[in-house]
Biopython code that builds the backbone (N, CA, C, O; Angstrom):
import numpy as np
from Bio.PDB.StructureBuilder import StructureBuilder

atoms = [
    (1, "UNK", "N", (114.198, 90.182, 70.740)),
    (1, "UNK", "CA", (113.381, 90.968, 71.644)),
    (1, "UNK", "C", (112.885, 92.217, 70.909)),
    (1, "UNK", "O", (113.626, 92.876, 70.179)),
    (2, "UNK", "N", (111.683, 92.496, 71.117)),
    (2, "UNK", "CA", (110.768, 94.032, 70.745)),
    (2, "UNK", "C", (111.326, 94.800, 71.537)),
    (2, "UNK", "O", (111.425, 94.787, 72.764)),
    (3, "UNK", "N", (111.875, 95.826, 70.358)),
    (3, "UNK", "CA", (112.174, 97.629, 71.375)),
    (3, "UNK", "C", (111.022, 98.523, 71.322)),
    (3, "UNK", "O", (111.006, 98.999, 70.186)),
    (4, "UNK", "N", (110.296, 98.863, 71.839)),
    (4, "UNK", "CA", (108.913, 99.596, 71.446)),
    (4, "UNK", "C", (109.577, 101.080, 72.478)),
    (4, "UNK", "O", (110.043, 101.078, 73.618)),
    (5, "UNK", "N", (109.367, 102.212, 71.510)),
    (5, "UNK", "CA", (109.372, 103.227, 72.169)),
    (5, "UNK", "C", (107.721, 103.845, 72.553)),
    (5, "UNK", "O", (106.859, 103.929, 71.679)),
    (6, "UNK", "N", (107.491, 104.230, 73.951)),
    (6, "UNK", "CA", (106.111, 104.833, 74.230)),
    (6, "UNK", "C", (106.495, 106.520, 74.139)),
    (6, "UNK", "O", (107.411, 107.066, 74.753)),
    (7, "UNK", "N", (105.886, 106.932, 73.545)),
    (7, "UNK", "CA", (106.103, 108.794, 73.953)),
    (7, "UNK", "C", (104.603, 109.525, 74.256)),
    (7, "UNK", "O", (103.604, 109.148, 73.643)),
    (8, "UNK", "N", (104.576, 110.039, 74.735)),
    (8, "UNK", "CA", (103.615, 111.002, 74.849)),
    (8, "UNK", "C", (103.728, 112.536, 75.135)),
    (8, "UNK", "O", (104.241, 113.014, 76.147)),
    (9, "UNK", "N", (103.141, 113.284, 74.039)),
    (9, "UNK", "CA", (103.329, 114.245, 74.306)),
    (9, "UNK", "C", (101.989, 115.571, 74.554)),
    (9, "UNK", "O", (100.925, 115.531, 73.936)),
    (10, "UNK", "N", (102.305, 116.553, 75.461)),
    (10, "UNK", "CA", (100.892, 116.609, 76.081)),
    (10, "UNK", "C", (101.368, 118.241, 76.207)),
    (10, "UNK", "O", (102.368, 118.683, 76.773)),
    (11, "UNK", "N", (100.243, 119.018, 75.442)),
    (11, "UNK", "CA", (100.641, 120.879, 75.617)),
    (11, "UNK", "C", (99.333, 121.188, 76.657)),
    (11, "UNK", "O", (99.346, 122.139, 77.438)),
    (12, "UNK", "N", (98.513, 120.497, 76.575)),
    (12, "UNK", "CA", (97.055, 120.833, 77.800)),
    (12, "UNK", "C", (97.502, 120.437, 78.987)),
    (12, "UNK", "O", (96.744, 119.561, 79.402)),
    (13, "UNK", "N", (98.591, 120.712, 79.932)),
    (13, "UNK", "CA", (99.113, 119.898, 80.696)),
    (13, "UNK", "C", (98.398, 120.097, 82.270)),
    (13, "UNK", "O", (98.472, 119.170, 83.076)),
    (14, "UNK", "N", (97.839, 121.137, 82.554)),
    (14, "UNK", "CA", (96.777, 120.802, 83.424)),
    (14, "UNK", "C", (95.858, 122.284, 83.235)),
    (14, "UNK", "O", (96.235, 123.050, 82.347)),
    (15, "UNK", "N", (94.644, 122.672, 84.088)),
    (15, "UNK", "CA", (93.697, 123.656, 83.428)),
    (15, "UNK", "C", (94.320, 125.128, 83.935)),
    (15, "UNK", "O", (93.432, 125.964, 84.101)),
    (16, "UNK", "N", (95.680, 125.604, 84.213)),
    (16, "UNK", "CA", (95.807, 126.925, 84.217)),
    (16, "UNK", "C", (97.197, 126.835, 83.323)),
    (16, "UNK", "O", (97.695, 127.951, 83.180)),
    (17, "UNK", "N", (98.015, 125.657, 82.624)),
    (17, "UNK", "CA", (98.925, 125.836, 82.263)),
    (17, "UNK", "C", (99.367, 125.223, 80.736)),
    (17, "UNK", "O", (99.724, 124.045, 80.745)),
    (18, "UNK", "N", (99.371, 125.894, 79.496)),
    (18, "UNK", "CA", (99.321, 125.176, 78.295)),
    (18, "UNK", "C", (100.446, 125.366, 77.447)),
    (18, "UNK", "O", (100.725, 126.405, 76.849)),
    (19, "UNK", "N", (101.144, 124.176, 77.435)),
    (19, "UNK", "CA", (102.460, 124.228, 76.738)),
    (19, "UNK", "C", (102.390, 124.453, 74.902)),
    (19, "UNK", "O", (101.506, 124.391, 74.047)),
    (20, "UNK", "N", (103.794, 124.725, 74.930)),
    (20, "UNK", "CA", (103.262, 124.995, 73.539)),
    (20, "UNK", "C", (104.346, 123.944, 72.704)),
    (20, "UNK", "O", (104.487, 123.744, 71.497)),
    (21, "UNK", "N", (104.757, 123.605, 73.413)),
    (21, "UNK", "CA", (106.191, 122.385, 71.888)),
    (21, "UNK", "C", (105.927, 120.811, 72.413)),
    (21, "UNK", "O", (106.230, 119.811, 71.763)),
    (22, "UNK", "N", (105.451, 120.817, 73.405)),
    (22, "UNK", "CA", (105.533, 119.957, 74.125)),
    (22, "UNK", "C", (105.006, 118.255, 72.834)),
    (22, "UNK", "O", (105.621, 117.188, 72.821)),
    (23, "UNK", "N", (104.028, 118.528, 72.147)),
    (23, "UNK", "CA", (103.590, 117.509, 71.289)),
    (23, "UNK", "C", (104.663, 117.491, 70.067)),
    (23, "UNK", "O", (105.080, 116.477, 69.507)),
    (24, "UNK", "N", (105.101, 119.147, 69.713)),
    (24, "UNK", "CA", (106.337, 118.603, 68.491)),
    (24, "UNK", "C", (107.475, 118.006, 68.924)),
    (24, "UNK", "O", (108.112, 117.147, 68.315)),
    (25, "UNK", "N", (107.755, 118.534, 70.128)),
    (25, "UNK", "CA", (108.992, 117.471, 70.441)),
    (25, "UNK", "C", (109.012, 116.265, 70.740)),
    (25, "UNK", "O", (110.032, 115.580, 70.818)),
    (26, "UNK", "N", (107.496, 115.770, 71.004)),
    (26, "UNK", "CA", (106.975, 114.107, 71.263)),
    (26, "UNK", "C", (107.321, 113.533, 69.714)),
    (26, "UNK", "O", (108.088, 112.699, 69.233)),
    (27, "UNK", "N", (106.260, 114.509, 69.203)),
    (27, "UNK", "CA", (106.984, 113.894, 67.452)),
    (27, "UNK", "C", (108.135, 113.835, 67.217)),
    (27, "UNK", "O", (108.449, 112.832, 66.576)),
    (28, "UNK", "N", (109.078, 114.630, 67.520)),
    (28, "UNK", "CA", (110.142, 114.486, 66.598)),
    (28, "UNK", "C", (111.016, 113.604, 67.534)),
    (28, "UNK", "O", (112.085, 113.327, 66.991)),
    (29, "UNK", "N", (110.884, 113.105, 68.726)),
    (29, "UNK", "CA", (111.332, 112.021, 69.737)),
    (29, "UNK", "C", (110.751, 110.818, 68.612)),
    (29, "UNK", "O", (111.705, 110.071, 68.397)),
    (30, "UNK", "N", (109.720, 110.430, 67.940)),
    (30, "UNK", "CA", (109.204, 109.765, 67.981)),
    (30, "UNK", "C", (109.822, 109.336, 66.530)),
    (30, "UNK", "O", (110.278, 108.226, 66.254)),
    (31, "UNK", "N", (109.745, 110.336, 65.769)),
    (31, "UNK", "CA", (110.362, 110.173, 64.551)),
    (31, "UNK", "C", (112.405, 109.316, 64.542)),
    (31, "UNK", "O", (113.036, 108.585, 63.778)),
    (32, "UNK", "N", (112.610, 109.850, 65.551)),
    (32, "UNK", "CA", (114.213, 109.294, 65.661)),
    (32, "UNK", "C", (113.851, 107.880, 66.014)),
    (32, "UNK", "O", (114.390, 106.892, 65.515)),
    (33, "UNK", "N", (112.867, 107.861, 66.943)),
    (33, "UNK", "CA", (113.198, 106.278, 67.211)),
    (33, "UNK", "C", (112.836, 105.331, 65.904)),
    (33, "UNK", "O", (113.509, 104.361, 65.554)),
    (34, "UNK", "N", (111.783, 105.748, 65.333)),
    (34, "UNK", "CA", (111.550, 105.007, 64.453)),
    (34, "UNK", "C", (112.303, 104.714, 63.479)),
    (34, "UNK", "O", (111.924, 103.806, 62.740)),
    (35, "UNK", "N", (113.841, 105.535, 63.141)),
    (35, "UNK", "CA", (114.522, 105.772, 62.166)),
    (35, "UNK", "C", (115.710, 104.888, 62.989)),
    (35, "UNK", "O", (116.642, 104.300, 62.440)),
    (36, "UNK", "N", (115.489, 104.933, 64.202)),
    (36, "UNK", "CA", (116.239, 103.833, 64.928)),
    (36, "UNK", "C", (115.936, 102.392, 64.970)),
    (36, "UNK", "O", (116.529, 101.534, 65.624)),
    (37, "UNK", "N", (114.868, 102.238, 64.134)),
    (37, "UNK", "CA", (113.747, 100.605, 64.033)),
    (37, "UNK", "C", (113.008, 100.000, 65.272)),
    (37, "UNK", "O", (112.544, 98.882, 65.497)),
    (38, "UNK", "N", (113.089, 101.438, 66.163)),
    (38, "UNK", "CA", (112.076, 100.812, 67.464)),
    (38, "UNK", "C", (110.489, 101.217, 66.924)),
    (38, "UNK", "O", (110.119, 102.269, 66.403)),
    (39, "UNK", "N", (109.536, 99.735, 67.313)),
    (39, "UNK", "CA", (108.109, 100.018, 67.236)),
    (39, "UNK", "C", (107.968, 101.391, 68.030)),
    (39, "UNK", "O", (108.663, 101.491, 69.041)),
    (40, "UNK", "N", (107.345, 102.200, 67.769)),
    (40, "UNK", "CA", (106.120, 103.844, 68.282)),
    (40, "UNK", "C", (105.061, 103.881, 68.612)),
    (40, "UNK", "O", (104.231, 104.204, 67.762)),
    (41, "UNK", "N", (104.772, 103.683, 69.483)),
    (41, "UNK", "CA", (103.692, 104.224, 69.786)),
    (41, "UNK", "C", (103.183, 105.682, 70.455)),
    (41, "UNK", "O", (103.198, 105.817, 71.678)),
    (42, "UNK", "N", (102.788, 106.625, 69.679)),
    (42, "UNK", "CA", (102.879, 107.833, 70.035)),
    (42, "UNK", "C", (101.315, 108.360, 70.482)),
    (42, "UNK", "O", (100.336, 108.281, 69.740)),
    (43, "UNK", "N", (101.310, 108.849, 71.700)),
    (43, "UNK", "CA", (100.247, 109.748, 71.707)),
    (43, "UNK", "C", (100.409, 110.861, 72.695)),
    (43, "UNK", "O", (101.245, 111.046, 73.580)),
    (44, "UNK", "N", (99.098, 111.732, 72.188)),
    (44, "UNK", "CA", (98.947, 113.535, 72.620)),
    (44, "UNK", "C", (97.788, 113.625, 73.844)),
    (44, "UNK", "O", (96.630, 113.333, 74.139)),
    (45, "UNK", "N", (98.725, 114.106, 74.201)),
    (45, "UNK", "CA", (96.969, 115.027, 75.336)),
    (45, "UNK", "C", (96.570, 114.332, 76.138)),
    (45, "UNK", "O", (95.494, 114.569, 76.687)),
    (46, "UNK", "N", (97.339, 113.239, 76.451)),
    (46, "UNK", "CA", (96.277, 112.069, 76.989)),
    (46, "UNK", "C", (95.582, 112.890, 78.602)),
    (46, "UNK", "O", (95.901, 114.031, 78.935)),
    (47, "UNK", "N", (94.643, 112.024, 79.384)),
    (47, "UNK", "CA", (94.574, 112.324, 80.880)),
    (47, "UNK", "C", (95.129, 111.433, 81.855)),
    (47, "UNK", "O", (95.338, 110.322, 81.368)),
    (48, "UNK", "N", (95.444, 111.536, 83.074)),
    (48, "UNK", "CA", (96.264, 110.454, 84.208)),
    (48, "UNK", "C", (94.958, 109.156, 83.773)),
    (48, "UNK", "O", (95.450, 108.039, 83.932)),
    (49, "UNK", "N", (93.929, 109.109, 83.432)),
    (49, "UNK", "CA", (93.262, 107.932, 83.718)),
    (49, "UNK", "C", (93.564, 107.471, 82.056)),
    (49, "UNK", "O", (93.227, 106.298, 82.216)),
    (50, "UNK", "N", (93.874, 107.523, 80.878)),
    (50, "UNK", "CA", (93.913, 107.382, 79.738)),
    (50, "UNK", "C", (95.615, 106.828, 79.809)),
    (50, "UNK", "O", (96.115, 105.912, 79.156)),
    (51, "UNK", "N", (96.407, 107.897, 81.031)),
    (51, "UNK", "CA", (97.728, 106.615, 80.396)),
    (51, "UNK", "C", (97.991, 105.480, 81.298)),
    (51, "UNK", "O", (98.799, 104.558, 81.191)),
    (52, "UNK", "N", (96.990, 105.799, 82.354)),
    (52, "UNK", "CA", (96.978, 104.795, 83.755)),
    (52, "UNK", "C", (96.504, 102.988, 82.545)),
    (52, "UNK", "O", (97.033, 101.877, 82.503)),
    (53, "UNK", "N", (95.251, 103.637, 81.763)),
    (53, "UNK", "CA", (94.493, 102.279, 80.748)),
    (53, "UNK", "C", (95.606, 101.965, 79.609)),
    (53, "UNK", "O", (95.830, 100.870, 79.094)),
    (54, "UNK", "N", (96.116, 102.945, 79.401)),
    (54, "UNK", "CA", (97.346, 102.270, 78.386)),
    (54, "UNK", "C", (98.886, 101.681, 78.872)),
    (54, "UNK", "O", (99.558, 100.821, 78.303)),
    (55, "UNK", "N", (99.165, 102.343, 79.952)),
    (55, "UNK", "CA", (100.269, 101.393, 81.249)),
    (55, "UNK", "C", (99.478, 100.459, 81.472)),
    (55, "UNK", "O", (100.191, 99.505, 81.160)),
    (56, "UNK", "N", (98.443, 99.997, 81.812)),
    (56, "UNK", "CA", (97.730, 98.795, 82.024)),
    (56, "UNK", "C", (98.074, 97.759, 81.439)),
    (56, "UNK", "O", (98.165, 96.584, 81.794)),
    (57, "UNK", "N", (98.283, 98.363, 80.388)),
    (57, "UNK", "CA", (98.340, 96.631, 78.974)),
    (57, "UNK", "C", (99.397, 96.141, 78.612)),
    (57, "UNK", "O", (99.573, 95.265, 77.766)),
    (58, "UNK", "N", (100.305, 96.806, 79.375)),
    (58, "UNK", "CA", (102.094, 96.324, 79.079)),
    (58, "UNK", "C", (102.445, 95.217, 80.361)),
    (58, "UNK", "O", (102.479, 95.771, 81.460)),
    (59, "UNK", "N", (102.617, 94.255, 80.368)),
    (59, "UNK", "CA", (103.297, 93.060, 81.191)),
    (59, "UNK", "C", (103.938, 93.183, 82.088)),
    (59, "UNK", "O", (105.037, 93.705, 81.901)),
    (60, "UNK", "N", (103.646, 92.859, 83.165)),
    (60, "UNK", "CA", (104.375, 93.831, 84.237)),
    (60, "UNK", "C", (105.631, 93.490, 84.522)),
    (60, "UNK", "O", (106.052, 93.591, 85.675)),
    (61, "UNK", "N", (106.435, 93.019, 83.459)),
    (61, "UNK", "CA", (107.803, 92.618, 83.240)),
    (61, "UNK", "C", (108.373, 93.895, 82.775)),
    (61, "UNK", "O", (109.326, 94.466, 83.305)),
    (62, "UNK", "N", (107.686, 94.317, 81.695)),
    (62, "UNK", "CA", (108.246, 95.726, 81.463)),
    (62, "UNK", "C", (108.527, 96.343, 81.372)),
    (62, "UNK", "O", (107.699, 97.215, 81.634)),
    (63, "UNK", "N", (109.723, 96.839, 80.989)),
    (63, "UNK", "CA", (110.497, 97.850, 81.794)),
    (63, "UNK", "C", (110.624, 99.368, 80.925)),
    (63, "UNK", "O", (110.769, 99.564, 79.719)),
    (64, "UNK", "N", (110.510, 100.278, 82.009)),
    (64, "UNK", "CA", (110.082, 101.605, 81.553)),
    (64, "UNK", "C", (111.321, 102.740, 81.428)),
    (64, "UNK", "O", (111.501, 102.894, 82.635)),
    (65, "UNK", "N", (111.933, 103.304, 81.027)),
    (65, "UNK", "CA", (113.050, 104.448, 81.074)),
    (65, "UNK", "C", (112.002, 105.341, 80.340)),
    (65, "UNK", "O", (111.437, 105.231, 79.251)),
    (66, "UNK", "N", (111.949, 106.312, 81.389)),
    (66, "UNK", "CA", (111.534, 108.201, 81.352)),
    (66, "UNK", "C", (112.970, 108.407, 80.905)),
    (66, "UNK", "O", (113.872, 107.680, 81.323)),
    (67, "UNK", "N", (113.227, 109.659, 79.833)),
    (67, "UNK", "CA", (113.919, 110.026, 78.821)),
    (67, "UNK", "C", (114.110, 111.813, 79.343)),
    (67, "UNK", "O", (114.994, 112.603, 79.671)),
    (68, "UNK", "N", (112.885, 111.760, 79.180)),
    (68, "UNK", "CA", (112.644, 113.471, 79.455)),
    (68, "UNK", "C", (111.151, 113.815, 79.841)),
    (68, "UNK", "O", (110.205, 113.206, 79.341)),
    (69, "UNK", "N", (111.016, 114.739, 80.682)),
    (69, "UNK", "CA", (109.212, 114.534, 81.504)),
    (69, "UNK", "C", (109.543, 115.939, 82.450)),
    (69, "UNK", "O", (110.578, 116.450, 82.878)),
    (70, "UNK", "N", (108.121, 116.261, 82.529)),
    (70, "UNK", "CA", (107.844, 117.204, 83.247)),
    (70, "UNK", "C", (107.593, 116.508, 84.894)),
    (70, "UNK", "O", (106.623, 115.792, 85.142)),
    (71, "UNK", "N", (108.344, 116.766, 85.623)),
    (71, "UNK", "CA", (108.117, 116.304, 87.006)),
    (71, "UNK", "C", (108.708, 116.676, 87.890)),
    (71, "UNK", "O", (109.686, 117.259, 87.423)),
    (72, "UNK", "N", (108.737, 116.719, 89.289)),
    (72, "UNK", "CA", (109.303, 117.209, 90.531)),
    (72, "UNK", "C", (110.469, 116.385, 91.360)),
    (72, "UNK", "O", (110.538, 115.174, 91.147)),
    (73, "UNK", "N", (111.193, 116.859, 92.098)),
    (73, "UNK", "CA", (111.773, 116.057, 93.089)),
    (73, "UNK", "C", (110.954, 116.094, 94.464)),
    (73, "UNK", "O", (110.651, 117.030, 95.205)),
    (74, "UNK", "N", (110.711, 114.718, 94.520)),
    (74, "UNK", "CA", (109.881, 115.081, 96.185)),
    (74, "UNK", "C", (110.507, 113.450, 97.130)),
    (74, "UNK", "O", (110.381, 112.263, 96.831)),
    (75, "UNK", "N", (111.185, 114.140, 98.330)),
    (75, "UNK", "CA", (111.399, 113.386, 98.869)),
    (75, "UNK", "C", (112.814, 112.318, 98.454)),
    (75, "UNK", "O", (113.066, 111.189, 98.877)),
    (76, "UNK", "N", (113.464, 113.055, 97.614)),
    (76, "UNK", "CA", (114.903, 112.606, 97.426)),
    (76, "UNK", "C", (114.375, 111.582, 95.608)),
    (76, "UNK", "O", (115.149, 111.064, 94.801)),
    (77, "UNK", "N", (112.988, 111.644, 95.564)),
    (77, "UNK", "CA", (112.296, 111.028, 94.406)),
    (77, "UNK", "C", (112.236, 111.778, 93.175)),
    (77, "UNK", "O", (111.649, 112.860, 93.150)),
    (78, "UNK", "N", (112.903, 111.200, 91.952)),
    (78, "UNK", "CA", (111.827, 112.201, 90.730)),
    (78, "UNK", "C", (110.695, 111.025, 90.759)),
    (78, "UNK", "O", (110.775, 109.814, 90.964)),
    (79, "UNK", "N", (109.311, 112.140, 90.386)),
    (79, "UNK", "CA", (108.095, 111.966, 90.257)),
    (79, "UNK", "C", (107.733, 112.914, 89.274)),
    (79, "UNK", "O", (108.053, 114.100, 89.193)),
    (80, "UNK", "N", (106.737, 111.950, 88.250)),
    (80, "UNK", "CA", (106.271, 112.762, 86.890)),
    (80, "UNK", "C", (104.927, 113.017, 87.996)),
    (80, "UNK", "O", (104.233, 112.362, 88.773)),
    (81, "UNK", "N", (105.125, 114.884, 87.335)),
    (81, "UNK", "CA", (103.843, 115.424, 87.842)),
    (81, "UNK", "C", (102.727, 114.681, 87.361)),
    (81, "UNK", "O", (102.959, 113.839, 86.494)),
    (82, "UNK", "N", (101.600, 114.831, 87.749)),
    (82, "UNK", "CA", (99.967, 114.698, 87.183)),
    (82, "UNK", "C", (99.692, 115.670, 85.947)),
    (82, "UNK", "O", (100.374, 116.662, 85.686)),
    (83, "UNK", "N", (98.758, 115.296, 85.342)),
    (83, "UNK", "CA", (98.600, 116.037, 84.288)),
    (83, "UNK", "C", (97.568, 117.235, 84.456)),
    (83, "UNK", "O", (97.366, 118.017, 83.528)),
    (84, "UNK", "N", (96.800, 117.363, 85.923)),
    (84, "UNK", "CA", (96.226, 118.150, 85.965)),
    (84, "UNK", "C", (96.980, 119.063, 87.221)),
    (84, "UNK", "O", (96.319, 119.894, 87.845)),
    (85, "UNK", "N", (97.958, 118.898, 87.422)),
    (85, "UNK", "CA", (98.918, 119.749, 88.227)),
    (85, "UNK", "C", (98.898, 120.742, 88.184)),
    (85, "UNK", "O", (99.100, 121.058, 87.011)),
    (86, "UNK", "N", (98.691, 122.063, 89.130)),
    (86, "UNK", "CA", (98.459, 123.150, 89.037)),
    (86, "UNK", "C", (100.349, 123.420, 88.835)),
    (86, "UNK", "O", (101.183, 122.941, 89.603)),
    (87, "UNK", "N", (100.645, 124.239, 87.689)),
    (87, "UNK", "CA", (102.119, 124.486, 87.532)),
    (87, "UNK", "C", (102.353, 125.968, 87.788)),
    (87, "UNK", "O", (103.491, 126.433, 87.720)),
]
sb = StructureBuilder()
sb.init_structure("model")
sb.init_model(0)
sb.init_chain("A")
sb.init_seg("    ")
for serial, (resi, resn, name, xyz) in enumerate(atoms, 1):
    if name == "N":
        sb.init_residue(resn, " ", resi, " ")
    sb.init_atom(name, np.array(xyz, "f"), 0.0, 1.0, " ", f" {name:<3s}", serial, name[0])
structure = sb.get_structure()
């Protein structure tokens, strides 16, 4: 079986709020896995409709583990914020 790690890391995180480590620590997430022999696929900055087209193309067998993410509790739920989330 393929271990593929997805990361993304994103400092433009919506238009009043701009992180600043947020992409080196995607890298250096990204760098361990690979040193762990999982495939990477890494990307920056993306928008909700850019990772909505790249979640698209994974099999909806899939299975996803969030690691670490910017997001809320709502409703007894974690939920990864939006990327244009006023923070």
């Amino acid at each position: 079986m393929k271990t593929l790690a997805l990361v993304v890391g994103n400092n433009n995180y919506s238009k009043n709020a701009k992180l600043e480590n947020a992409i080196n620590d995607a890298k250096a997430i990204s760098e361990i896995f690979e040193k762990l022999g999982y495939d990477v696929i890494f990307k920056e900055d993306m928008s909700n409709a850019d990772c909505s087209e790249l979640l698209s193309q994974f099999d909806a067998k899939t299975r996803f583990e969030i690691k670490a993410s910017r997001g809320s509790i709502e409703k007894g739920l974690q939920i990864l914020d939006k990327l244009d989330k006023e923070l």
